[in-house]
DORORO-530133 format. One line per 4 residues: their letters; for each residue z negated, x negated, y negated of C-alpha. Coordinates in nm, 4 decimals. Each point is the difference from the previous one (the first is absolute). Layout:
A) Z:X:Y | ... $
This chain:
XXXX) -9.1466:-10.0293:-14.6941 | 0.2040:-0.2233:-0.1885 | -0.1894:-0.0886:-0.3822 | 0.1393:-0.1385:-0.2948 $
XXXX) -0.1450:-0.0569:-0.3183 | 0.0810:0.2759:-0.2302 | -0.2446:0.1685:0.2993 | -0.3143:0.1383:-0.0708 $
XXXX) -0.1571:-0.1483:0.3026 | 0.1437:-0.3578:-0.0559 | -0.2903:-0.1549:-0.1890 | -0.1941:0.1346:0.2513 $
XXXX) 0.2045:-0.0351:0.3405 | -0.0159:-0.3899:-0.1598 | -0.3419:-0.0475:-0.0641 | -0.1735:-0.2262:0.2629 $
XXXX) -0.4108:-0.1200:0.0862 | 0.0856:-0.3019:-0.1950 | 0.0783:0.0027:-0.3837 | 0.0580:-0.3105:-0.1043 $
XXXX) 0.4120:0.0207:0.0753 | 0.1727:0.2921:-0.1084 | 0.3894:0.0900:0.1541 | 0.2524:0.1779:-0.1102 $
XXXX) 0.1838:0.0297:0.2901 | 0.3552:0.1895:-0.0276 | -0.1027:0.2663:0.2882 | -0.2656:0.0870:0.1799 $
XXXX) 0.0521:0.1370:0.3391 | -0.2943:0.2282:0.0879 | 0.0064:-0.0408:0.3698 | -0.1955:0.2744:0.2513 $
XXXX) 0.1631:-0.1167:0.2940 | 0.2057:-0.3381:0.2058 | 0.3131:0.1740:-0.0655 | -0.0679:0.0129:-0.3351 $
XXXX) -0.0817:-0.3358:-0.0531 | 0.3289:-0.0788:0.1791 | 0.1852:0.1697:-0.1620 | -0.1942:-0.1653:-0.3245 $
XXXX) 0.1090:-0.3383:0.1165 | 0.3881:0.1182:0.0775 | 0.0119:0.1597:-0.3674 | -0.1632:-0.3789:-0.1453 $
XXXX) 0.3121:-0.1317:0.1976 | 0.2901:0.2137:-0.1941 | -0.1578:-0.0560:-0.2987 | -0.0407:-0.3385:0.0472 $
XXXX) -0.3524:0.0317:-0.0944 | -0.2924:-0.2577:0.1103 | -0.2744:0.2325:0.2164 | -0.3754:-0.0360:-0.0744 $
XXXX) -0.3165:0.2026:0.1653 | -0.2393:0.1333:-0.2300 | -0.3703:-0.1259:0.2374 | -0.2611:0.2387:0.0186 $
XXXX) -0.2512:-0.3164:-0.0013 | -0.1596:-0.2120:-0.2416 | 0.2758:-0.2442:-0.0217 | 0.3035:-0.0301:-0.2504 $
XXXX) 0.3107:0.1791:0.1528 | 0.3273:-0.1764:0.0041 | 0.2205:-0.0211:-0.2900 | 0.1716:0.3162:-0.1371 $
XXXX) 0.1360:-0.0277:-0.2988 | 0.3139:0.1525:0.0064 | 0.0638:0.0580:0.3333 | -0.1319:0.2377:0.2701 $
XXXX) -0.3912:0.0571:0.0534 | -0.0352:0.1932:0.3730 | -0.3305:0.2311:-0.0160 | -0.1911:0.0469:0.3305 $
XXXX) -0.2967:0.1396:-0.1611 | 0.0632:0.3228:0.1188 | 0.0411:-0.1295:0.4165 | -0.3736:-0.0116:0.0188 $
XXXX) 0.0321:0.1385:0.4127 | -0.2718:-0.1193:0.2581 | 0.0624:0.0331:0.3620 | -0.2843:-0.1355:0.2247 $
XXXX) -0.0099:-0.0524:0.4013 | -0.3334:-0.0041:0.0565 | 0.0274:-0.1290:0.3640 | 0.2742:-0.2576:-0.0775 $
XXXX) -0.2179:-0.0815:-0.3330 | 0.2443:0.0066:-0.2070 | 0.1191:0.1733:-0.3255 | 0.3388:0.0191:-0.1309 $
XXXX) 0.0151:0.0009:-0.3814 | 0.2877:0.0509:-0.2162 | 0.1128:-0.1817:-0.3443 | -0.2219:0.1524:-0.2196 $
XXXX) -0.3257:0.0306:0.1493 | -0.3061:-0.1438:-0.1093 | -0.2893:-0.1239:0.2518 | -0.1900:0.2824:-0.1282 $
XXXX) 0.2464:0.2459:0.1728 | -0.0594:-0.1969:0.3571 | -0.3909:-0.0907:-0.0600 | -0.0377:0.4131:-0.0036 $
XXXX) 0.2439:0.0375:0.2885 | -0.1297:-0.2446:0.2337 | -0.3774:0.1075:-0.1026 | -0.0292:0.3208:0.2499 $
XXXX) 0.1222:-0.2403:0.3091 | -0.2699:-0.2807:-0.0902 | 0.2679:-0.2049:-0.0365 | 0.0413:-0.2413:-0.3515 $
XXXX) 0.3455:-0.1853:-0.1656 | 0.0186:-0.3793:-0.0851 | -0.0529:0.1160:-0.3775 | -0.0972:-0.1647:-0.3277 $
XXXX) -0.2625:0.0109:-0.2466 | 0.1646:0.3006:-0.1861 | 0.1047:0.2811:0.2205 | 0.2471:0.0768:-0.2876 $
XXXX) 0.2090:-0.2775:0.0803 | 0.3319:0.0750:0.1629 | 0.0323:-0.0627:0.3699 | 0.3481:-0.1375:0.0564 $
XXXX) -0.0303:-0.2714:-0.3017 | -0.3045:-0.1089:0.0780 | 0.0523:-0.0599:0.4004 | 0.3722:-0.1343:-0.1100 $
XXXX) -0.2011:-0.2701:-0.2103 | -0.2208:-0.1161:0.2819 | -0.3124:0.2661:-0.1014 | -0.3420:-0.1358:0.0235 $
XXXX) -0.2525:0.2686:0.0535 | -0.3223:0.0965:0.0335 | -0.0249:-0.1129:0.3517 | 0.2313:-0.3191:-0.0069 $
XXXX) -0.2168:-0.2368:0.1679 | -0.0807:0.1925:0.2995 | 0.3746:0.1503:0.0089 | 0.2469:-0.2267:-0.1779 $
XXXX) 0.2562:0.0738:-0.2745 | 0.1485:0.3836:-0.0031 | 0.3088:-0.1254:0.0691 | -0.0976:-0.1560:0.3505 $
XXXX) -0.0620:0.3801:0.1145 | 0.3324:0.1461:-0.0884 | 0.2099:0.1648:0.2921 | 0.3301:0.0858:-0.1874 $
XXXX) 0.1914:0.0437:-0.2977 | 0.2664:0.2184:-0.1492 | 0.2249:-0.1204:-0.2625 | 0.2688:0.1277:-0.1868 $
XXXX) 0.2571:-0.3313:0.0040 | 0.1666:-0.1878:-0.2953 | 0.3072:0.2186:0.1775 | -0.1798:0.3347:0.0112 $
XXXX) -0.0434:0.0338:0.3142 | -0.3472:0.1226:0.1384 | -0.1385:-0.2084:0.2696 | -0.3077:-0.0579:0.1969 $
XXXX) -0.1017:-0.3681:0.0640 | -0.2818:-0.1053:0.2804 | -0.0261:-0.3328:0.1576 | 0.2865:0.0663:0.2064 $
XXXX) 0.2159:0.1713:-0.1871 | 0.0510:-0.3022:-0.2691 | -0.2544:-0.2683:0.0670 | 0.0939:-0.1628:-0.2839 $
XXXX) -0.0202:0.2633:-0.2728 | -0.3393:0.1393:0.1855 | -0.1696:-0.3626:-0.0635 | 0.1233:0.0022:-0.3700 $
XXXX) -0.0741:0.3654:-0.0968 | -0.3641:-0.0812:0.1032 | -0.1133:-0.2484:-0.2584 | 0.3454:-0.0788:-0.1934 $
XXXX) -0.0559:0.3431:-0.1989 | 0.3395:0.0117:-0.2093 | 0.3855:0.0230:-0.0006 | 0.0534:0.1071:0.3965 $
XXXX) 0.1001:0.3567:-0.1208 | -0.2382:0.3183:-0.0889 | -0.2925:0.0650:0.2351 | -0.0391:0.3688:0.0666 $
XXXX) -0.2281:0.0104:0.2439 | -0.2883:-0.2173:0.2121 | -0.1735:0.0416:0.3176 | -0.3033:-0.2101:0.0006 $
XXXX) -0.2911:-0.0016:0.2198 | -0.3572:0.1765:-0.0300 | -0.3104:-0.1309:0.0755 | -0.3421:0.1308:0.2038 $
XXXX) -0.2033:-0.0012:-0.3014 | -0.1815:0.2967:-0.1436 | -0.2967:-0.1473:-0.2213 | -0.0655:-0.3545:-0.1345 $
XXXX) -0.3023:-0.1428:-0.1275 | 0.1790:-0.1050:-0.3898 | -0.0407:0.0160:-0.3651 | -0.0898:-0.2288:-0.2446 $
XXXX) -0.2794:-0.2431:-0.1572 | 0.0008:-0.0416:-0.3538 | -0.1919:-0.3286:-0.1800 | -0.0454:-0.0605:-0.3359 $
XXXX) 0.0745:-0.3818:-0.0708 | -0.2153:-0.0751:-0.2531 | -0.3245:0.1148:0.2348 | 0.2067:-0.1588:0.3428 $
XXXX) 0.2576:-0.2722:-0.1162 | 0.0626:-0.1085:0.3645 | 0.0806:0.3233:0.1336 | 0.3836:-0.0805:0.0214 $
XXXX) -0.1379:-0.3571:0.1699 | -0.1733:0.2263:0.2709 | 0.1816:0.2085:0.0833 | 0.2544:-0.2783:0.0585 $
XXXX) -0.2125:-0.1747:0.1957 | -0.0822:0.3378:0.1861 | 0.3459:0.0285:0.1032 | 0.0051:-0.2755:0.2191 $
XXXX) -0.2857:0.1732:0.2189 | 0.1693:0.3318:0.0644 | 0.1610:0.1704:0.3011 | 0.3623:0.0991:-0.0361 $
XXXX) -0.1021:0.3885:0.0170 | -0.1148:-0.0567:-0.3812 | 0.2815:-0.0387:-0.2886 | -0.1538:-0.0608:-0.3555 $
XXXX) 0.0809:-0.0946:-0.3237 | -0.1441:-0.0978:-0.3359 | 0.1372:0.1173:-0.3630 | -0.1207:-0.1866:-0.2723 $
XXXX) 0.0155:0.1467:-0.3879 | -0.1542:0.1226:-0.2781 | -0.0886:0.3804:-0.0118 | 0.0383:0.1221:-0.3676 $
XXXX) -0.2082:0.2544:-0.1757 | 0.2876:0.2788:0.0800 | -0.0619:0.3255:0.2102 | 0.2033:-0.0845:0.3341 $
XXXX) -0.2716:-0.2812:0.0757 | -0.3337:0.1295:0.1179 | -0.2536:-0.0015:-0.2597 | -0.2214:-0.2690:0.2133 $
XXXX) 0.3006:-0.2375:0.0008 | 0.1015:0.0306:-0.3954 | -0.0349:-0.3034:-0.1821 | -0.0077:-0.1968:0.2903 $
XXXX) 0.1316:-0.2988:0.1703 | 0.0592:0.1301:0.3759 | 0.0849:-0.1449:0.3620 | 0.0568:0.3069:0.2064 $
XXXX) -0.0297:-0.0837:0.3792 | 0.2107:0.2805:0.1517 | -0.0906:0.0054:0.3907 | 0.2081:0.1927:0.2919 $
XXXX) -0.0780:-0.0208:0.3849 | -0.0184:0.1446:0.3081 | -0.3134:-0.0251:0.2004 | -0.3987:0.1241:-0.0612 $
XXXX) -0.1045:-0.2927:-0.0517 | 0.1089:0.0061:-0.4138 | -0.3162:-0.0515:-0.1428 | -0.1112:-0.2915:0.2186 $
XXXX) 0.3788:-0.1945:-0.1230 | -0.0773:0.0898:-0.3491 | -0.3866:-0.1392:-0.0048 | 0.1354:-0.3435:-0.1482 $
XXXX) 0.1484:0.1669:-0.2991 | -0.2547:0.2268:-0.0818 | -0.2401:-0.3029:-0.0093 | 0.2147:-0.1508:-0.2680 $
XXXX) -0.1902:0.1663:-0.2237 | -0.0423:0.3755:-0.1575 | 0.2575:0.1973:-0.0345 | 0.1308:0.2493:-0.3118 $
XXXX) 0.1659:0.2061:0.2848 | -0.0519:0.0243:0.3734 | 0.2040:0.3088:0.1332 | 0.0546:-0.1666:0.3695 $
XXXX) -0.0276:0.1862:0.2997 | 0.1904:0.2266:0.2689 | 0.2990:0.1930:-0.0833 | 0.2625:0.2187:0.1268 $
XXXX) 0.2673:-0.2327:-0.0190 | 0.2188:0.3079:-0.1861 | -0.2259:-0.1278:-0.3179 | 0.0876:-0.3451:0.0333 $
XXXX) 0.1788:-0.0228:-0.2834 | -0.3935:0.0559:-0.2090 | -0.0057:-0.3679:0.1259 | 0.2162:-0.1540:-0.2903 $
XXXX) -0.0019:0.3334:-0.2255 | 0.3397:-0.1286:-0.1397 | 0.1083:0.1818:-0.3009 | 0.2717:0.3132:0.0865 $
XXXX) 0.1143:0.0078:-0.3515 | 0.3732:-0.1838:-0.0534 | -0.1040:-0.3347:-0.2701 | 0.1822:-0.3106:-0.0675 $
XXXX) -0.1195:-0.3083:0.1011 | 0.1301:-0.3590:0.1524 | -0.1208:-0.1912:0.3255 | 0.1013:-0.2872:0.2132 $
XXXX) -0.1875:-0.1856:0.2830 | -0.0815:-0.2910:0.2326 | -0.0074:-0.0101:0.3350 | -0.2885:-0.2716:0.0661 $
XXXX) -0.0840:-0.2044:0.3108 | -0.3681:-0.0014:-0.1107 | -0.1935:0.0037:-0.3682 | -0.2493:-0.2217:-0.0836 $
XXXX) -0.2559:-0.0031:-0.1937 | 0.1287:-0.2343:-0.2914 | 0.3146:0.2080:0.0343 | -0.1452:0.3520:-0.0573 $
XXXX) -0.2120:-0.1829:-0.3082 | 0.3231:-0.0654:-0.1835 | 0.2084:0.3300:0.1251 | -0.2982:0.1916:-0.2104 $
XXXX) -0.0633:-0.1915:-0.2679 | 0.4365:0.0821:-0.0444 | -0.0645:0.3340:0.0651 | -0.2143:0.1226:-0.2411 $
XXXX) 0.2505:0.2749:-0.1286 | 0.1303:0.0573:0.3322 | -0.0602:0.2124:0.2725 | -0.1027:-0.2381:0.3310 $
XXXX) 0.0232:0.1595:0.3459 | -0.0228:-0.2350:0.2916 | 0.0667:0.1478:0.3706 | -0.0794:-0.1618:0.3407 $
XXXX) 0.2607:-0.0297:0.2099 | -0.0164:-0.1845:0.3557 | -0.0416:0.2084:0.3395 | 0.2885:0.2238:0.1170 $
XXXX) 0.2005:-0.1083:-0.3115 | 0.0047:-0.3509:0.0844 | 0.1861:0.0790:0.3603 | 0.3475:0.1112:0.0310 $
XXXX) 0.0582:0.3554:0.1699 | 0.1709:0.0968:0.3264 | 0.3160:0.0285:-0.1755 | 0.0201:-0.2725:-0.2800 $
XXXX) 0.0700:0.1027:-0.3597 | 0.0918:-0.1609:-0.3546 | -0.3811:-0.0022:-0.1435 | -0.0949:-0.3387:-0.1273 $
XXXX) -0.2347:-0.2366:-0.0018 | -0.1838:0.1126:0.2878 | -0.2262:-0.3097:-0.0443 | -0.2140:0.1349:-0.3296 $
XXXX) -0.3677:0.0786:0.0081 | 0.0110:0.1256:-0.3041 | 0.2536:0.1800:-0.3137 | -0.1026:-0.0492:-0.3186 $
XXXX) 0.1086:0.2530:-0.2440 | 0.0224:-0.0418:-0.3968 | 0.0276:0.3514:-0.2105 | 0.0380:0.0562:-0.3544 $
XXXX) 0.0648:0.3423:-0.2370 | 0.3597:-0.0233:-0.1497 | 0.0557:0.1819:-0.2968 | 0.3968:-0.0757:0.0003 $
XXXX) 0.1767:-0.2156:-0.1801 | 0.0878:-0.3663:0.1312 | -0.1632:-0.0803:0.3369 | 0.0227:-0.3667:-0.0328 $
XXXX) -0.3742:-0.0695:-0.1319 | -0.1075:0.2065:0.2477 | 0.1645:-0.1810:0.2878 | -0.1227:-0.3346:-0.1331 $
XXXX) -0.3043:0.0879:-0.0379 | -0.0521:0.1180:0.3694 | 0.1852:-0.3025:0.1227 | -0.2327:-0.1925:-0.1642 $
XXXX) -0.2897:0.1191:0.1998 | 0.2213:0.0075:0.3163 | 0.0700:-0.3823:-0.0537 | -0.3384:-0.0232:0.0321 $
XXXX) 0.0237:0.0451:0.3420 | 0.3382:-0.2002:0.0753 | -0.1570:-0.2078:0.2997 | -0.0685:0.2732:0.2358 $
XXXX) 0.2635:0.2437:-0.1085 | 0.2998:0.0578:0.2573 | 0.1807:0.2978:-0.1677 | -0.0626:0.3317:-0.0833 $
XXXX) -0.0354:0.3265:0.0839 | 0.2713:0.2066:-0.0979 | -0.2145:0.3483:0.0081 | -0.1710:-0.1724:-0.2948 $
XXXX) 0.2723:-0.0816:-0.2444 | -0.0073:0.2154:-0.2871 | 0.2689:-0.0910:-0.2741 | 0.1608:-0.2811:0.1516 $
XXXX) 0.3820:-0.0236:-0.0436 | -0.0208:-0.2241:0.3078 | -0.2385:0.1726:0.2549 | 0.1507:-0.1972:0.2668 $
XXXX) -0.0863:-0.3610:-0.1124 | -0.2183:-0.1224:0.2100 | -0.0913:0.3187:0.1968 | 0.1708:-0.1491:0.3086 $
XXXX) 0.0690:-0.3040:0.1993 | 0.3607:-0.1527:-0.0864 | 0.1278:0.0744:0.3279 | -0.0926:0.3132:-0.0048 $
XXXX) 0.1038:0.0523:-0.3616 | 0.3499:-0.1525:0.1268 | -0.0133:0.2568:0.2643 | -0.0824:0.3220:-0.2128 $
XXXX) 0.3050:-0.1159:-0.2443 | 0.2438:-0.0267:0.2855 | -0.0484:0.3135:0.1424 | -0.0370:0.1864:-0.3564 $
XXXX) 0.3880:-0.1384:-0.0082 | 0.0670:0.1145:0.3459 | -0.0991:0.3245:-0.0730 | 0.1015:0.0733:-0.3414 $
């Protein structure tokens, strides 16, 4: 379905998760299959019009403004081979779509704190989920791709068909055509011991120290994360959490030995909120209880070699108006898979993430403010994570090695 905007449905058909960054673009192609997403880029062609994908994630979607916005919300299919564990997911689909298809075969995806996240962006960008340590990035567990070429042509690329083009569509993300559909593997995983810890800082000030220090003791089965903020007196906070400074431990692992690994953080000190324990790993997403609702906001990141002590002291005292949120890294993400891809900066232990509300206007403040508290950091940063880039005109800086940077720009050429 081809919309303009004297449609009724443009405003809407337009409308993404994130609201800081509004496009106008001059069509919108609302896509329900491949072929018409091909045929989406072969119109962009003739009309000499520049092609963007509206995301179904949390992210900012590619410039639009005035040129052609493809749609995939409405290719939301799941296919899953529960012996070959495996699930092939089309442009659309979110990971709640494969979390409830995989469920009945006891099987799990490589998914992210917010099952509403789109798959294909997500995995494109690298993807660290729920299970990264013990599994690795999403993108190391992805079988094959189909893309509708710069040319229009529909094609399917696997590590042999187009070694090249596999290694940069897992990791590189953007401008190697439009991604219509993924296979990516499942896991054995049916229930996880997971949820969260949450501290008030005034009664625990070193919670964010512990659990930091609690990281280093952990097995790889166990993927956490902290988020550091203020909770304000306002209805979608809990009422035990309003009017507080909070460190919420969020905790996800495989094993039945969960409360034994979490002993050292609950001896921190008490907590507002402790809602740990086992869990069909179909309500995973309770873990992080992201908000579903579309907002605006900025974020950029660091990807950190380690974080001290003296480090983390100035990163807060920055961050007072910020939302913190500081994830482990290490285990299966620090080793390249079977079949190398383009994900970065392998080396991290851990990302460090800077948030902030944006009520529009001019960005800039923003930005420097965040960089700020990411220069705080400078001496153990390596890059970025590109998942994590929210707002950026320049997601790519820094998100890669140069070589592989060089790499990902010669083949965009190649192929466009």
């Amino acid at each position: 379905m081809e919309i303009t905007p004297d449609h009724p449905a443009y405003d809407a058909e337009r409308a993404g998760f994130q609201t800081a960054f509004e496009h106008r673009p001059a069509v919108i192609i609302a896509a329900t299959s491949a072929e018409d997403v091909r045929a989406a880029v072969e119109l962009a062609a003739e009309r000499h019009l520049t092609v963007a994908v509206k995301a179904t994630g949390h992210g900012r979607e590619g410039s639009a403004e005035g040129h052609l916005l493809i749609s995939t919300s409405r290719m939301t299919g799941v296919r899953v081979d529960a012996e070959r564990r495996t699930a092939r997911v089309e442009a659309g689909a979110q990971w709640r779509h494969v979390i409830e298809a995989a469920a009945p075969h006891g099987l799990a995806p490589l998914s992210g704190s917010a099952p509403e996240v789109g798959v294909v962006g997500y995995t494109l960008g690298g993807g660290l989920g729920l299970l990264a340590r013990e599994f690795g990035f999403a993108a190391d567990h992805v079988r094959t791709v189909d893309v509708a070429t710069p040319d229009a042509r529909l094609v399917r690329v696997t590590a042999d068909s187009d070694p090249d083009l596999f290694w940069a569509l897992r990791g590189g993300r953007d401008g190697f055509g439009v991604v219509t559909a993924i296979e990516v593997d499942l896991v054995p995983v049916s229930t996880i011991y997971g949820g969260g810890l949450y501290f008030d800082l005034e009664r625990v000030p070193d919670a964010v120290n512990g659990y930091l220090a609690w990281t280093a003791t952990v097995p790889e089965r166990l993927t956490s994360s902290v988020g550091v903020y203020f909770a304000p007196d306002l209805p979608m906070f809990p009422e035990p959490l309003r009017g507080r400074s909070i460190a919420h431990v969020r905790i996800a692992c495989t094993g039945e030995d969960g409360d034994e690994l979490v002993a050292p953080l609950r001896a921190l000190g008490p907590r507002v909120i402790d809602k740990l324990g086992e869990m069909p790993f179909a309500d995973a997403g309770s873990i992080y209880d992201d908000p579903t609702h579309p907002h605006s906001y900025l974020g950029d990141n660091a990807l950190l070699t380690e974080l001290t002590e003296h480090a983390l002291r100035d990163v807060l005292a920055l961050a007072d108006q910020y939302i913190v949120d500081i994830r482990h890294l290490g285990g299966a993400l620090s080793r390249e898979p079977e079949v190398p891809n383009a994900v970065g900066h392998r080396a991290a232990q851990y990302v460090l993430r800077v948030i902030s509300p944006f009520d529009g206007g001019d960005p800039t403040s923003v930005h420097t403010g965040q960089r700020k508290v990411l220069d705080a950091v400078n001496e153990w940063t390596i890059g970025r994570s590109l998942n994590f880039v929210y707002g950026s005109t320049d997601a790519e800086a820094g998100s890669f090695e140069p070589g592989d940077l060089l790499r990902l720009r010669e083949l965009r050429n190649r192929v466009a």
